[in-house]
N, C-alpha and C positions, 0 to 999 in steps of 0.2 A: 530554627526552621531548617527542615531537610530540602538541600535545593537538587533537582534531578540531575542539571546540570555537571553536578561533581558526580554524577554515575558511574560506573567502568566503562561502558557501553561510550559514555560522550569522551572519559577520560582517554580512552585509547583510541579515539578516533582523533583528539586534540594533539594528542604526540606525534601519529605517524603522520599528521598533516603540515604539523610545522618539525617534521625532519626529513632531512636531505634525501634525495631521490637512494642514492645507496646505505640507505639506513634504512630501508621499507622491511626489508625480510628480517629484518633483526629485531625492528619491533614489533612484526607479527610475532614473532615466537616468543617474544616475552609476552604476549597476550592473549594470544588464542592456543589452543589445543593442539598438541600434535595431526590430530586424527580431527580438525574439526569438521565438521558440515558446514562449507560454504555455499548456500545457496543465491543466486541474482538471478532476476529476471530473466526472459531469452533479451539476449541470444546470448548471455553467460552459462545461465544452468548451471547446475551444480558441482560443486569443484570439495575439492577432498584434498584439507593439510595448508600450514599458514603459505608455503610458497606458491600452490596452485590459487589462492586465496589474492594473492601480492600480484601476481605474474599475467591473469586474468582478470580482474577487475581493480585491485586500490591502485596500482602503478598506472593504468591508463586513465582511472579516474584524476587521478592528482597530477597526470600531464596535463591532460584536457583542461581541467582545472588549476593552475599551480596557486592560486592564490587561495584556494577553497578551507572553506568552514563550515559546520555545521549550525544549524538554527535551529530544534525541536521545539516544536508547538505541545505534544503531548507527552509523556514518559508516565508508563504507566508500571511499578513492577508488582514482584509476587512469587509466590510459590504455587507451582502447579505440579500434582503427583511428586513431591519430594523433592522438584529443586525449582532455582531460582530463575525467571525468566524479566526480560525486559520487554516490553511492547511501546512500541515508540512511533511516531510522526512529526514530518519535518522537512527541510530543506537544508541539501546543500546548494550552496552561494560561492559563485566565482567567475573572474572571469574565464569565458570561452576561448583559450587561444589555441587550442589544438582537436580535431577533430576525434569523436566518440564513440567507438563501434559503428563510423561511416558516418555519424551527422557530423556535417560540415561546421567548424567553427567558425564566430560570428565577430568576434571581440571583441562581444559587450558582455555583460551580467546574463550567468545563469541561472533560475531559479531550477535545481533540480528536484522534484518534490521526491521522498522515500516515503515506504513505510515497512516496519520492520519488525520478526519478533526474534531478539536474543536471551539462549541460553546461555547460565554462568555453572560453571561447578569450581569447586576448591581454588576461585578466583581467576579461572580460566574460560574463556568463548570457546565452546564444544560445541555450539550451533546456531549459525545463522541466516535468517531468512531474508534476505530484502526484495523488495520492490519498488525501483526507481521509475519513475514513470517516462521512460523515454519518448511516447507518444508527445508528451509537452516537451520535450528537450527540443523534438524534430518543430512542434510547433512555432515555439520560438526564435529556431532557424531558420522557419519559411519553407521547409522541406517535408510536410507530414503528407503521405500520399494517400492520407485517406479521407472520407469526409467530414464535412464539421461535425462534429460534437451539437448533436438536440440542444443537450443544456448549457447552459454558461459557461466558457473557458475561461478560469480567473483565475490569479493566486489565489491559493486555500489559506485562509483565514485561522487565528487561532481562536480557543473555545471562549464566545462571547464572556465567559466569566472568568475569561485571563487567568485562570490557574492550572493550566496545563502541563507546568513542570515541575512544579513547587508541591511535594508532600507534606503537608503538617502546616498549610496556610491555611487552614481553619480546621476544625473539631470531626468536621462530616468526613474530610479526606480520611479518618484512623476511626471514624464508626465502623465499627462490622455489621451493625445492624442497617445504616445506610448501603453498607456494601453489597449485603446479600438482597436489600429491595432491588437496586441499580441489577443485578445480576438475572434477578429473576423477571425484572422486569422485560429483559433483553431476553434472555428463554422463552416466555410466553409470548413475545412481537413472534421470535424466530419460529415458532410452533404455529402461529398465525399464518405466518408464510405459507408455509408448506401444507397447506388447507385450501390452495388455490385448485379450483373444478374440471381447468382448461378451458374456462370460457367467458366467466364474468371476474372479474378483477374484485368486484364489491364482497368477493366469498374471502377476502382476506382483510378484515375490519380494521389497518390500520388508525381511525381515529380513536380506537381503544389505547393504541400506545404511544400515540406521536401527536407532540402541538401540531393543531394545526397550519402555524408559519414555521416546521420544523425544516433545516438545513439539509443538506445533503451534498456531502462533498465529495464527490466520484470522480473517477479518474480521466485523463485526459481521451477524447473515443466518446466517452460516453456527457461528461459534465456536471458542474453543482445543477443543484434545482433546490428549489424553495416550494415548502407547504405540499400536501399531501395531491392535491391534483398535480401540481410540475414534476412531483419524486414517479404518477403513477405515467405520465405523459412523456416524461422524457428518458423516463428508465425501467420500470418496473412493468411495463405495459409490452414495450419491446422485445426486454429480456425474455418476460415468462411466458409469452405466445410462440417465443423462436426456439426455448428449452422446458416445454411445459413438464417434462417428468425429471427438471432438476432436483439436485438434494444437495442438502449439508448434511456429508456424511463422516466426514474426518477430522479433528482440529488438534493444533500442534497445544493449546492449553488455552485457557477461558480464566483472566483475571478481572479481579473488579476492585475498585478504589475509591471510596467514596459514593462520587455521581459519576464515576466515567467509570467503563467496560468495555477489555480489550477483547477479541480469539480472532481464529483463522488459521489456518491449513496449507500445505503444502504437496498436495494438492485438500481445499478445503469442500469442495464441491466438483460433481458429476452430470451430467447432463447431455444429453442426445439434441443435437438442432436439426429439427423434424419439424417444427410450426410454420405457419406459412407468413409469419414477421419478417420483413426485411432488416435482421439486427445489424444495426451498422453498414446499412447497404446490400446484405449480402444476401442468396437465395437459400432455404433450406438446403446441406447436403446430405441430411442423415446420419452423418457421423457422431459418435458417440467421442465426448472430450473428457477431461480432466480441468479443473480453476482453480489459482493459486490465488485467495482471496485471502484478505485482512479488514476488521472492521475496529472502530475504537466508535463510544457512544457516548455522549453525555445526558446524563437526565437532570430534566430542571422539573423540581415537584413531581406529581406521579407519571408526568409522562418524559419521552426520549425527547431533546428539542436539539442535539447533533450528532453527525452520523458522518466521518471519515471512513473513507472505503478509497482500499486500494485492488486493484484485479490486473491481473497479468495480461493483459487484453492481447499484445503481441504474441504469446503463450497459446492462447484460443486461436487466433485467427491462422497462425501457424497451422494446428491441429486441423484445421476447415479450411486448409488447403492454399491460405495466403500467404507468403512469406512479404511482412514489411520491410523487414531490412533489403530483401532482396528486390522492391518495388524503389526502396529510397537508393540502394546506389545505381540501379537505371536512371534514375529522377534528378540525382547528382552528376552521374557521370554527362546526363547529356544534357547537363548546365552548364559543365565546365566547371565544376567547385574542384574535381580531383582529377 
């Protein structure tokens, strides 16, 4: 059995994590690209070449964290247009002893959840996308200055059927003919979506694609939800009233495996917040955005029964005129953490 774990993707995250602080730039370049595309969330944004890559995000992560490890829940790979991509969800785990792009360290256990899609060519990281959900970093901290989350703020769970890393644990994972249902099954929800009137929520028939006790594991801002009234009450009700003429218009590649189905974009959707939704607290401004969105799906029988989703939410709220980090070191500094 193929285990995901031995990936490149985990492998060369496993090395530069258990090597010395002046070994970081030496094992980027024996791993990534010269020229790669580093991309992280804000307030990293995208960084070009393993030292801009080192210097910018794996060096302060692996202060912050010096004990830190990786934990993925899913690993999904494949080939999209001609090369090899990973799509992945997970957590790094460590403890907090140094603070993180301004969140203040706690020095307990960090659950930092990612989610992530890496390209490989001729053995090389030429592109990567992640998204750590700092909104839960801050949460954890006691420092998030925004409001609670609708839905449940919990660790995310792995996929009820505990095979989320593991290729070749059973027959369905290397069906292609399972692969291409799971694939289309996720096209025709997404084509569902995008069928919404602006006004009634029921012009999008999820009970054609989703159990009805189907999960929903969103990110920190927004929250899990459970079963099709908590996905349309705590997320999808908000969302699509506050950006009624969104689209998925971009995606960095669409693989599928089995029962699970990765995509998403860099930016993966568009959208103008013009409805009169208070999304996340906030009033319409009109402003036309950009969303760094990632989704991974499981289908159980013919319909979807989970749905990790990651969304650059500090990215958005940035563009509509919030700046969080710049709300958390007011919030910090006049705590007295720095």
């Amino acid at each position: 059995m193929k285990n995901h774990n031995n990936s490149p993707v985990e492998t060369f995250y496993s090395t530069l994590f258990s090597s010395p602080d002046t070994s970081l730039n030496y094992v980027a370049s024996e791993w990534l690209a010269s020229q790669v595309v580093w991309s992280v969330a804000h307030p990293v944004n995208d960084l070009v070449g393993p030292e801009s890559a080192v210097s910018d995000f794996l060096a302060p992560l692996k202060q912050a964290l010096p004990d830190i490890e990786r934990r993925p829940l899913i690993i999904i790979d494949g080939e999209y247009e001609g090369r090899t991509w990973f799509n992945s969800t997970g957590y790094f785990v460590g403890t907090f002893q140094s603070s993180l792009f301004g969140i203040p360290a706690t020095g307990k256990t960090l659950f930092l959840r990612y989610t992530e899609m890496v390209c490989l060519e001729e053995g090389k990281i030429t592109e990567s996308y992640l998204i750590p959900d700092f909104i839960d970093a801050m949460n954890q901290a006691g420092v998030n200055p925004l409001r609670n989350s609708l839905g449940h703020a919990v660790l995310i769970l792995p996929p009820m059927s505990l095979d989320g890393v593991s290729d070749g644990a059973n027959e369905r994972s290397s069906d292609q003919a399972e692969s291409r249902k799971s694939q289309k099954l996720v096209e025709d929800m997404l084509a569902c979506l995008g069928r919404f009137d602006g006004k009634d929520l029921m012009t999008m028939d999820l009970e054609s694609y989703w159990h009805d006790d189907f999960m929903w594991y969103g990110p920190s801002g927004i929250g899990t939800t459970r079963g099709i009234k908590g996905f349309r009450n705590h997320h999808q009700g908000p969302f699509v009233f506050a950006f009624p003429d969104r689209s998925v218009d971009i995606k960095l590649n669409i693989l599928a495996r089995g029962d699970y189905v990765a995509t998403g974009g860099w930016p993966h959707m568009h959208g103008t917040h013009t409805g009169n939704s208070g999304w996340l607290g906030l009033a319409p401004t009109g402003k036309a955005i950009e969303l760094r969105v990632m989704d991974i799906w499981r289908r159980e029988g013919e319909l979807l029964k989970e749905n990790w989703v990651a969304i650059d939410i500090i990215h958005m709220l940035k563009q509509l005129g919030l700046d969080v980090f710049g709300q958390l070191k007011e919030q910090t500094e006049g705590a007295g953490y720095v």
